[in-house]
NUNU-31897 format. One record per residue (C-alpha): residue in three letters; y, x, z. Coordinates in steps of 0.05 Angstrom, whole numbers, padded with zeros to 5 digits. Example, Ala and Ser with C-alpha at 12.3 -4.5 7.8 and 13.67 -1.06 7.14 Angstrom:
% NUNU-31897
 code      v      u      w
  ALA -00090  00246  00156
  SER -00021  00273  00143
//
This chain:
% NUNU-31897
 code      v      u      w
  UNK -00478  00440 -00439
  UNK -00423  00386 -00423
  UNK -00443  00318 -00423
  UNK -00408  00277 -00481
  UNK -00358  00227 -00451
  UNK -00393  00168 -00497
  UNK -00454  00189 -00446
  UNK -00413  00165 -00383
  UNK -00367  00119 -00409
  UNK -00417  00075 -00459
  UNK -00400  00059 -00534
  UNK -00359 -00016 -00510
  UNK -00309  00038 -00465
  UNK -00298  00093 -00519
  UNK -00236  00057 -00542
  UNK -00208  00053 -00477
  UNK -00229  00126 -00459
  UNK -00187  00148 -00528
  UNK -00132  00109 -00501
  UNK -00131  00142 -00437
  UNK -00139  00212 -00467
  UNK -00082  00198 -00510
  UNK -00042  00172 -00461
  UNK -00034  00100 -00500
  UNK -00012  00045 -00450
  UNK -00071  00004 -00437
  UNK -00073 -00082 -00457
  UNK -00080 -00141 -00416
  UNK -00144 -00146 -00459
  UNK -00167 -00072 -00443
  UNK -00160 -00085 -00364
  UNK -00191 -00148 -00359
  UNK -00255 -00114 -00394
  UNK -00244 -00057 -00347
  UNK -00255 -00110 -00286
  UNK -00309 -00146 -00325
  UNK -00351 -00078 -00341
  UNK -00419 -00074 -00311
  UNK -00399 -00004 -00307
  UNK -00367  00017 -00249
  UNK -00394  00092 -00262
  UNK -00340  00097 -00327
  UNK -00287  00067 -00298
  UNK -00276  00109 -00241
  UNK -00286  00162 -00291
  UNK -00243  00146 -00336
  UNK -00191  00133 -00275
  UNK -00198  00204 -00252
  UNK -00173  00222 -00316
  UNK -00117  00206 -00306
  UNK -00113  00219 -00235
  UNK -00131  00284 -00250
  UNK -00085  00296 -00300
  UNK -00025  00281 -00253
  UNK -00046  00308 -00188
  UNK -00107  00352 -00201
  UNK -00147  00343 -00128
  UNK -00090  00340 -00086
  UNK -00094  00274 -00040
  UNK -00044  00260 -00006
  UNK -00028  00233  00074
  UNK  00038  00218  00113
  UNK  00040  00212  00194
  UNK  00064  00156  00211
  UNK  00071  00087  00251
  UNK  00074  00019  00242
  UNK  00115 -00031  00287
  UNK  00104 -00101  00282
  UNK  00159 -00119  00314
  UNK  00147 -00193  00318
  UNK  00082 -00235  00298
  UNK  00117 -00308  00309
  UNK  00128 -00329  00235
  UNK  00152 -00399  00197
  UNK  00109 -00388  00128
  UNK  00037 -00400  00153
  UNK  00001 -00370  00105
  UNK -00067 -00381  00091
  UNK -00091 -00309  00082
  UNK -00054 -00289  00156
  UNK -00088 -00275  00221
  UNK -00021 -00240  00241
  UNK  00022 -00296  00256
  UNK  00011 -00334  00327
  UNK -00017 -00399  00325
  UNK -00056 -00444  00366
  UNK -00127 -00403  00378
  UNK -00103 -00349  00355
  UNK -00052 -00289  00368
  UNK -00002 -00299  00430
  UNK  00071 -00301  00407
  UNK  00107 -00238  00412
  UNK  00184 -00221  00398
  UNK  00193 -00144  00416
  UNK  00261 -00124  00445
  UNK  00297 -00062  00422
  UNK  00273 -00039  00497
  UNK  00192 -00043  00471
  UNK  00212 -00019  00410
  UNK  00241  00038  00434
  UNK  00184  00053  00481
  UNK  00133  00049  00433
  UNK  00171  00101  00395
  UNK  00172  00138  00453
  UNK  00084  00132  00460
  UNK  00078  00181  00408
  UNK  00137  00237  00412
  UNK  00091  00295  00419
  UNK  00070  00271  00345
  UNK  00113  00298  00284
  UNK  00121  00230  00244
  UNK  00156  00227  00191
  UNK  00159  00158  00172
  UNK  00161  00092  00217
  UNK  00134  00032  00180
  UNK  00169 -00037  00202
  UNK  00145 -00105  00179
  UNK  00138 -00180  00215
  UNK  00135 -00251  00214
  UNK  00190 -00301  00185
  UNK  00222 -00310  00256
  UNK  00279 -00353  00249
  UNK  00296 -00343  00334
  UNK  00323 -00270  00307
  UNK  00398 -00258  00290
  UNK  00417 -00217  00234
  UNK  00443 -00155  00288
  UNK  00372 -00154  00302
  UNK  00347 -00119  00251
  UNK  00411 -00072  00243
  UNK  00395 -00056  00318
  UNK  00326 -00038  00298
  UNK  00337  00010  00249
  UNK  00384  00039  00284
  UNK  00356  00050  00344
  UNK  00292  00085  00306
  UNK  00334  00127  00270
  UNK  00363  00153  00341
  UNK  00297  00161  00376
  UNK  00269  00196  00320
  UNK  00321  00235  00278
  UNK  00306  00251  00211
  UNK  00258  00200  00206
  UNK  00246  00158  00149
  UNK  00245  00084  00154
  UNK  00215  00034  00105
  UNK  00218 -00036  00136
  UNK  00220 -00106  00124
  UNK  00181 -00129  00058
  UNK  00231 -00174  00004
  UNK  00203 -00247  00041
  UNK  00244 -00214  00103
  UNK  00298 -00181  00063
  UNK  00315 -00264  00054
  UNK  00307 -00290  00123
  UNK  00346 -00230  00141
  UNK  00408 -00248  00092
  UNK  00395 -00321  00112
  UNK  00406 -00302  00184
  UNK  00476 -00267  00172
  UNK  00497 -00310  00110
  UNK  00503 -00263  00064
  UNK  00473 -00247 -00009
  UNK  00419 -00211 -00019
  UNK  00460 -00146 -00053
  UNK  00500 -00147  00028
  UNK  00446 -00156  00073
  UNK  00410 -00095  00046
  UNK  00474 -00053  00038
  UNK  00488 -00064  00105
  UNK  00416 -00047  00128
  UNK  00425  00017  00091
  UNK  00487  00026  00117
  UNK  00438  00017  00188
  UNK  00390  00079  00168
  UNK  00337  00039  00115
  UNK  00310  00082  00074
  UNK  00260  00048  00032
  UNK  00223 -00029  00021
  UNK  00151 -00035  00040
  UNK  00110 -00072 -00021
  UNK  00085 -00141  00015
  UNK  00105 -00201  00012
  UNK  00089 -00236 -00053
  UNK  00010 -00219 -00051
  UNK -00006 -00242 -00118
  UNK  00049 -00255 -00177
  UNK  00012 -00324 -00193
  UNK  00044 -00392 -00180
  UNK -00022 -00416 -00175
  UNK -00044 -00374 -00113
  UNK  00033 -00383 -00075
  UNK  00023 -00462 -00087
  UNK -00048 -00460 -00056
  UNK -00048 -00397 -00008
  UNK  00036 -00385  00015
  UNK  00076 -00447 -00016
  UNK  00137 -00421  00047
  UNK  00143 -00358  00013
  UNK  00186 -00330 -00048
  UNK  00159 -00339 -00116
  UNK  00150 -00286 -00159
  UNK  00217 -00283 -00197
  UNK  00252 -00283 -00129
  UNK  00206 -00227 -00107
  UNK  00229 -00188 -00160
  UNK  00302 -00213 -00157
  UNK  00301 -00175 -00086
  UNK  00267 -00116 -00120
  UNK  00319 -00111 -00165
  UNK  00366 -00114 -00118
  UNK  00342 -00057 -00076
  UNK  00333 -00010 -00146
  UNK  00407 -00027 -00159
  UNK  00433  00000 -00088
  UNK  00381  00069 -00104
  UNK  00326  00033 -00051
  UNK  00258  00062 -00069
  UNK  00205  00011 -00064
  UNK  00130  00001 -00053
  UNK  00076 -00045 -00084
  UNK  00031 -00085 -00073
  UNK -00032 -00132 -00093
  UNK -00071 -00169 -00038
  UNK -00139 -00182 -00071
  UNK -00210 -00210 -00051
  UNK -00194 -00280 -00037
  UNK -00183 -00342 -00093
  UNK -00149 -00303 -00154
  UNK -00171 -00288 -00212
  UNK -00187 -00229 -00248
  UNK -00139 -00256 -00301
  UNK -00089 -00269 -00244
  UNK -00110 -00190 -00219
  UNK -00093 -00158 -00290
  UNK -00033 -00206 -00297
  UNK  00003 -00181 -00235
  UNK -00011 -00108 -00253
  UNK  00031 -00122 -00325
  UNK  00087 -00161 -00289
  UNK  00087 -00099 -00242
  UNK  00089 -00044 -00302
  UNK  00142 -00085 -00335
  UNK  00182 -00085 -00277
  UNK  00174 -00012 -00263
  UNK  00192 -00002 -00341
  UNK  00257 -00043 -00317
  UNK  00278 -00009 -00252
  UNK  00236  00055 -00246
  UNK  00242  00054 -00169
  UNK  00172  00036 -00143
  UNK  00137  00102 -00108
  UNK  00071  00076 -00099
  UNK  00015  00019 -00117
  UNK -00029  00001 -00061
  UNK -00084 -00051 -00076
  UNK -00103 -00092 -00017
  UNK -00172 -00119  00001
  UNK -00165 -00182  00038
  UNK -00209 -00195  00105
  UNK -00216 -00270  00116
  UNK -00231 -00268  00196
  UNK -00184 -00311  00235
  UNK -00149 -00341  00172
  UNK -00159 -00409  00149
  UNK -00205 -00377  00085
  UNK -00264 -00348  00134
  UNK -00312 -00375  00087
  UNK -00300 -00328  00033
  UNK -00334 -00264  00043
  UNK -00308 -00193  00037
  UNK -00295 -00153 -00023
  UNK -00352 -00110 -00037
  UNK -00341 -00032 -00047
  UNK -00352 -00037 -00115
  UNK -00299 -00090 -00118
  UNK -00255 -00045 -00079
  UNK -00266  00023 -00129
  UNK -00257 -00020 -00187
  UNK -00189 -00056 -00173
  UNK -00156  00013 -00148
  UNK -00182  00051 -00217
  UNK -00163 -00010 -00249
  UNK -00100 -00009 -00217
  UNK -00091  00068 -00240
  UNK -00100  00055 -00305
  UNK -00058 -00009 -00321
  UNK  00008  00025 -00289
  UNK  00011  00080 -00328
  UNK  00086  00085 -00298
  UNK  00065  00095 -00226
  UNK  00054  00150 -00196
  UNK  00016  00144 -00140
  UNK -00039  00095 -00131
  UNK -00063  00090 -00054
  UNK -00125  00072 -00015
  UNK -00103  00040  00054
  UNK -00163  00067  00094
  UNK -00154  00019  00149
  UNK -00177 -00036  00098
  UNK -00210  00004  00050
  UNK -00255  00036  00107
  UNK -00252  00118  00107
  UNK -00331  00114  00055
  UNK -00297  00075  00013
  UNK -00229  00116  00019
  UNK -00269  00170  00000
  UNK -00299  00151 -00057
  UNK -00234  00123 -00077
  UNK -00198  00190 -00083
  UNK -00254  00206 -00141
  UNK -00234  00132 -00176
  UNK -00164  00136 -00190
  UNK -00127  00144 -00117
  UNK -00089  00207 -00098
  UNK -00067  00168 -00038
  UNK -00101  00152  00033
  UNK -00041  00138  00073
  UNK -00037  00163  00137
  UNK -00041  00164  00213
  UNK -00021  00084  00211
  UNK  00001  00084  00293
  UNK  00000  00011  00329
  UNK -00028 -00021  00258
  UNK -00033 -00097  00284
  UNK -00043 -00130  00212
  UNK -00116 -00125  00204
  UNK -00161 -00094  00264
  UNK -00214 -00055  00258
  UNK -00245  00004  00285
  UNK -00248  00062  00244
  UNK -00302  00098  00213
  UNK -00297  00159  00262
  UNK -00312  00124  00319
  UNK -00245  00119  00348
  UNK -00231  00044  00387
  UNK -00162  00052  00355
  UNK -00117  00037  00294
  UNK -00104  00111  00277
  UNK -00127  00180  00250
  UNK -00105  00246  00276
  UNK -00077  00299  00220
  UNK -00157  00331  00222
  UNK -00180  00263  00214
  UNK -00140  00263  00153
  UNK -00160  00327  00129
  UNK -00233  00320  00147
  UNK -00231  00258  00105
  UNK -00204  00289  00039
  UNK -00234  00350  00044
  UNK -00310  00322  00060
  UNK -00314  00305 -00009
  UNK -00282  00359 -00045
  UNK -00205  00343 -00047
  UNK -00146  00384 -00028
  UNK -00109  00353  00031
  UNK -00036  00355  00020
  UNK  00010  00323  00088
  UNK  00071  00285  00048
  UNK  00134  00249  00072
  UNK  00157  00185  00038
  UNK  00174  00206 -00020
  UNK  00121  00253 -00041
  UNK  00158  00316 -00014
  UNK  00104  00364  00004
  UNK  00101  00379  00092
  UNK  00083  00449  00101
  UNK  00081  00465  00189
  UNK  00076  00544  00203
  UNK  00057  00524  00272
  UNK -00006  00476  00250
  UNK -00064  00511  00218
  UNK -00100  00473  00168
  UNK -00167  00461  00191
  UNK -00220  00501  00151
  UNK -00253  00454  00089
  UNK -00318  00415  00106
  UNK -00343  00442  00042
  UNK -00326  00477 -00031
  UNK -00290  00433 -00075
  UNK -00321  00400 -00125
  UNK -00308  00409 -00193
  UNK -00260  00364 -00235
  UNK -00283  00319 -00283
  UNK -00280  00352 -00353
  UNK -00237  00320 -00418
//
C-alpha cells in the first residue's frame, strides 16, 4: 500500500506539497519555511516532484573545460582564494599562446563546451578578450563558449569604451555563445557592502543580464551560499531571480554554490553541511518554478552529496570541469585532479539509480555511436509516487 504523502511530508508541509502538486508558484513565506523545516526528508521529496515531473531520472552532464585565463583581479573580495595576493596565489596573465596550448592538453577529448571566467584585470585591453574567443573557437570548432560573468562583461566594455549593449555584440560577433552565472553572489546590498563593495550591485547585475537577453545571449545563474547571508537574504535572491526570468526568459540553468572559506579572509566560518547543501538546491528547485534546470556543481558539492542531490531537486551534475582553478579539491574518486572522465560521470548518476544523459550547453541531448555507455552500477530505483 502507498504511503500517504502527509506521512513524508508532515501536516505544517501539506500546504506546500498541494502547491507543488498543483503547480501554484511557491511564496517568499513558503521558502523561507522550506529552509527553516526540521525536515529535510520532505523537502527533497517534495523537490523531486517536481524534478521528476520535468525530467523523470534523466541527469544530466556536459564535457567540458574551464580556463581561468587570469587570476590577478582589482575587486578583492572577501569570499576569493582565486585572486593573487600577498601569501597567497602567484599572479598569472595567460597569453593567447597558453591558452591555446591548454586547449590543445585535451584534443583527444570531445568537449563541447569551454568555460572562461577571471579576475578584474585592468592590465588587459579590450582585443584581449575578442582574441580569446576567437582563438577557442578555431582550436576547437563547433565548440560552445560561455565566458566572462556580467562583473567582466563591465571591465570588458570599460576597457574598449563602449556600452554595455557593444561590448557584448562585438564579443558575439567574436564566437560567445552564452554568460556564465557569477559575479553578483548574493542579490543583497548588505552582503556586496560587507563581502565585495568593488563589484556591481544587484540592479547593474541584472542591467547586464538584460542586456545579454536582448542580443538572444542565454545566461546562467547563480547563488554563492554558506558564508554571512541570511536565509531571508537566500529566499530573497531566489524571487529577484524568478522575477527576472519572468522578465527575460533567457537563463538555462540555476546552480547554487556552497562557499569554502580556506584561503579567504572568512576562514573562520565553517563549511556548509550536506544537509545545508540538499536543502538550498531543493529549495532552489522549488522557488524557480521558471527554470529548468537546477545543478549540483560536484566539484563543490562533493560527488556523495552530488548524488544525493539528483534525488532532491537537481537534474544537473555538470561535467568533466578540465583545469577548474576556483576552488581545489580532490575528488571523491580518488583522482589528484580537477576532473571526471565521461564513466566517472556515468558511474556517478547511475550508482544511485539515475539515467545518465551526456548534454551540450543548451540541453541538446549527445548521443556518440562510437562510445558505448558503460553498463549501470545497478537497477534504477523507482520514482517517487504523486
Amino acid at each position: 500500500m502507498p504511503i500517504s504523502p502527509e506521512r513524508i511530508v508532515g501536516a505544517d508541509l501539506m500546504d506546500i506539497h498541494d502547491k507543488v502538486v498543483a503547480g501554484t508558484r511557491l511564496s517568499f513565506e513558503d521558502g523561507l519555511r522550506l529552509f527553516k523545516s526540521p525536515n529535510l526528508t520532505a523537502v527533497g521529496y517534495l523537490a523531486n516532484i517536481d524534478r521528476e515531473r520535468r525530467h523523470g531520472g534523466r541527469t544530466y552532464y556536459v564535457r567540458n573545460q574551464h580556463i581561468n585565463y587570469t587570476n590577478i583581479c582589482n575587486k578583492f573580495c572577501k569570499f576569493c582564494s582565486f585572486y593573487a595576493k600577498k601569501g597567497g596565489p602567484a599572479p598569472y596573465e595567460m597569453s593567447l599562446d597558453e591558452v591555446k596550448r591548454r586547449l590543445e592538453w585535451h584534443k583527444d577529448v570531445p568537449l563541447t563546451e569551454i568555460h572562461m571566467v577571471g579576475g578584474i584585470n585592468p592590465r588587459l585591453p579590450y582585443q584581449y578578450y575578442l582574441d580569446l574567443v576567437r582563438l577557442v573557437k578555431d582550436s576547437r570548432p563547433g565548440v560552445h563558449v560561455k565566458a566572462f560573468t556580467a562583473v567582466e562583461i563591465v571591465e570588458i566594455a570599460r576597457q574598449g569604451k563602449v556600452t554595455i549593449e557593444q561590448a557584448l555584440a562585438d564579443l558575439i560577433e567574436a564566437g560567445l555563445d552564452s554568460l556564465p552565472g557569477g559575479g553578483i553572489e548574493v542579490l543583497s546590498d548588505r552582503v556586496h557592502e560587507e563581502l565585495f563593495g568593488r563589484k556591481l550591485r544587484g540592479e547593474e547585475w541584472k542591467m547586464v543580464a538584460r542586456a545579454a537577453a536582448q542580443l538572444g545571449l542565454k545566461q546562467y545563474a547563480t547563488m554563492l551560499y554558506g558564508h554571512i547571508e541570511t536565509l531571508e537574504e537566500r529566499v530573497d535572491h531566489l524571487i529577484q531571480l524568478r522575477e527576472l526570468q519572468d522578465e527575460t526568459g533567457h537563463f538555462l540553468t540555476f546552480t547554487p554554490l556552497s562557499f569554502h572559506p580556506e584561503g579567504t579572509e572568512l576562514e573562520h566560518i565553517e563549511h556548509a553541511t550536506a544537509d545545508d547543501d540538499l536543502r538550498t538546491i531543493a529549495v532552489s528547485r522549488l522557488m524557480l518554478d521558471n527554470f529548468e534546470h537546477i545543478k549540483s556543481f560536484w566539484i563543490m558539492n562533493t560527488v556523495p552529496v552530488t548524488q544525493a542531490a539528483i534525488w532532491y531537486g537537481a537534474d544537473d551534475v555538470d561535467g568533466t570541469v578540465h583545469e577548474y582553478e576556483i576552488t581545489y579539491k580532490d575528488d571523491d574518486f580518488g583522482n589528484k585532479s580537477q576532473a571526471l572522465t565521461r564513466d566517472n560521470m556515468i558511474r556517478m548518476i547511475e550508482e544511485v539509480g539515475r539515467i545518465a544523459v551526456e548534454r551540450d550547453s543548451l540541453y541538446n541531448e549527445i548521443v556518440r555511436d562510437d562510445e558505448p555507455v558503460p553498463e549501470p552500477k545497478m537497477t534504477a530505483l523507482p520514482m517517487a509516487k504523486v
